[in-house]
N, CA, C and O of each residue as an XYZ file, in Angstrom:
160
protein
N       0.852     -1.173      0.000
C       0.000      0.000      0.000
C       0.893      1.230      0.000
O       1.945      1.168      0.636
N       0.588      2.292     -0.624
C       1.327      4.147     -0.751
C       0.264      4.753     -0.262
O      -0.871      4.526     -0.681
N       0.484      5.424      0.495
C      -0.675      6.635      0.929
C       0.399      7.750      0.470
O       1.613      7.619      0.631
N      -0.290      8.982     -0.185
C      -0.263      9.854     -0.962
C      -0.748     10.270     -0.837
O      -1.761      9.684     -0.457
N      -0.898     12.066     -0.931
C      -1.553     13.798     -0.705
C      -1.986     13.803     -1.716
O      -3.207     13.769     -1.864
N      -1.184     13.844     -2.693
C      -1.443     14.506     -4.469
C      -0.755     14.004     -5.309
O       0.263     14.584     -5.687
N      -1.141     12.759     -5.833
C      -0.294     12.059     -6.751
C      -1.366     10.881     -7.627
O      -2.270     10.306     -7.022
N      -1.156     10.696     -8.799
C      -1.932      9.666     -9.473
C      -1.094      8.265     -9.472
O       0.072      8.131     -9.101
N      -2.105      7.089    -10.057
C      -1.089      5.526     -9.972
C       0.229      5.679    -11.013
O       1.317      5.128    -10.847
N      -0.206      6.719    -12.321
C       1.115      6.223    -13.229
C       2.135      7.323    -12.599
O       3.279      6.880    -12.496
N       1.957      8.721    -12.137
C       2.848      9.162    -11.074
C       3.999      9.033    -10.099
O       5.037      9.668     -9.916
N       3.164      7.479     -9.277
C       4.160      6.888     -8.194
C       4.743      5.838     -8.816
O       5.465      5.120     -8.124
N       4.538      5.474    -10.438
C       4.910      4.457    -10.639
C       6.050      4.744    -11.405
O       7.044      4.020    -11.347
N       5.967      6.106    -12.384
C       7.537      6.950    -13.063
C       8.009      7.267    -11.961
O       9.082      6.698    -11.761
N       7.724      7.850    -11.242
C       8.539      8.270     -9.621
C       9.521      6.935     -8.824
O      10.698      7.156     -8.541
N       8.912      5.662     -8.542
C       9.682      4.771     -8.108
C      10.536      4.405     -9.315
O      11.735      4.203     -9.126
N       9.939      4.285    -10.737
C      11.084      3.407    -12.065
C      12.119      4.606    -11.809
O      13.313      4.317    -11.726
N      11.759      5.782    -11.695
C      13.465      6.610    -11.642
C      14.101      6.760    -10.710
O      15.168      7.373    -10.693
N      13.591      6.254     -9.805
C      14.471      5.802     -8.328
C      15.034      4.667     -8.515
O      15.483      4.062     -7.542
N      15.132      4.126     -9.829
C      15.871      2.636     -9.758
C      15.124      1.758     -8.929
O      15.834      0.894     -8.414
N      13.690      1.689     -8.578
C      12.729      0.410     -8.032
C      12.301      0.140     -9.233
O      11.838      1.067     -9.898
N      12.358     -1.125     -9.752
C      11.783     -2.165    -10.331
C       9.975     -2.399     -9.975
O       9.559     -3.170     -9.110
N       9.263     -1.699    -10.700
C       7.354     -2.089    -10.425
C       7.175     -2.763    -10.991
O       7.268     -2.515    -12.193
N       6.752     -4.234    -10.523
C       6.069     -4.969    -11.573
C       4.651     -4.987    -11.715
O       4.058     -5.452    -12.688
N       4.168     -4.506    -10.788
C       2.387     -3.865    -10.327
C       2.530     -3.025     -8.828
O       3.276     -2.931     -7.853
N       1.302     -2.514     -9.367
C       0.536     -1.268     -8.370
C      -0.391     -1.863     -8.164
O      -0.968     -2.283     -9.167
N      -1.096     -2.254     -6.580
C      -2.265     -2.882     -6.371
C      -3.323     -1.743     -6.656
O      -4.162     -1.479     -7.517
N      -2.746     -1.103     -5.247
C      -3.335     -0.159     -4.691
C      -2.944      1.238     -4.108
O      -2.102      1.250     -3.210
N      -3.571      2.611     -4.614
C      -2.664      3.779     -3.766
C      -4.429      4.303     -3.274
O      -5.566      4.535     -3.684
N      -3.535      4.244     -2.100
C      -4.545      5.439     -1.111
C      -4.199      6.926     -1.061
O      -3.186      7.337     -0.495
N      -5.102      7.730     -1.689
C      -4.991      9.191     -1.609
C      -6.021      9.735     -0.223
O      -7.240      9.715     -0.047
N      -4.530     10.342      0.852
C      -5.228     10.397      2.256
C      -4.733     12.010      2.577
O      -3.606     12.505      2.573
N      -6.152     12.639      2.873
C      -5.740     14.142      2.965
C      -4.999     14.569      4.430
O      -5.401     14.127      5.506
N      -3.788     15.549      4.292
C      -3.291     15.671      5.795
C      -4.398     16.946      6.172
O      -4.490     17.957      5.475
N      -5.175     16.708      7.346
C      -5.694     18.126      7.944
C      -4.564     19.050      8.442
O      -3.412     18.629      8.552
N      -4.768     19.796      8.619
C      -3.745     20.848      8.928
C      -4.414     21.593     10.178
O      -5.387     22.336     10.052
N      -3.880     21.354     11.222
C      -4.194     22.136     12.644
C      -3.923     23.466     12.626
O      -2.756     23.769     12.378
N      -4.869     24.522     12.866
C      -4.398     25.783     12.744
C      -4.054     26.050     14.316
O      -4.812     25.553     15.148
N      -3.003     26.771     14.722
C      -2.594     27.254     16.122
C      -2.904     28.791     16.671
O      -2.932     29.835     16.019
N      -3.082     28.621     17.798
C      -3.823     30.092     18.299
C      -3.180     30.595     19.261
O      -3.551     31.655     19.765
């Protein structure tokens, strides 16, 4: 599993082949939003 902000499947998948990781499949990416705490 990848959890990811802002990114699509063929995205993380040119992103790891040019890191020199070998993909032979993508099951699954979870796109998970960070909330952002505002401080007072």
């Amino acid at each position: 599993m990848v959890k990811v902000e802002d990114a699509k499947l063929p995205d993380v998948q040119k992103a790891l082949q040019q890191a020199g990781i070998k993909v032979r499949s993508i099951i699954e990416v979870f796109k998970e939003e960070i909330k952002k705490e505002e401080t007072q």
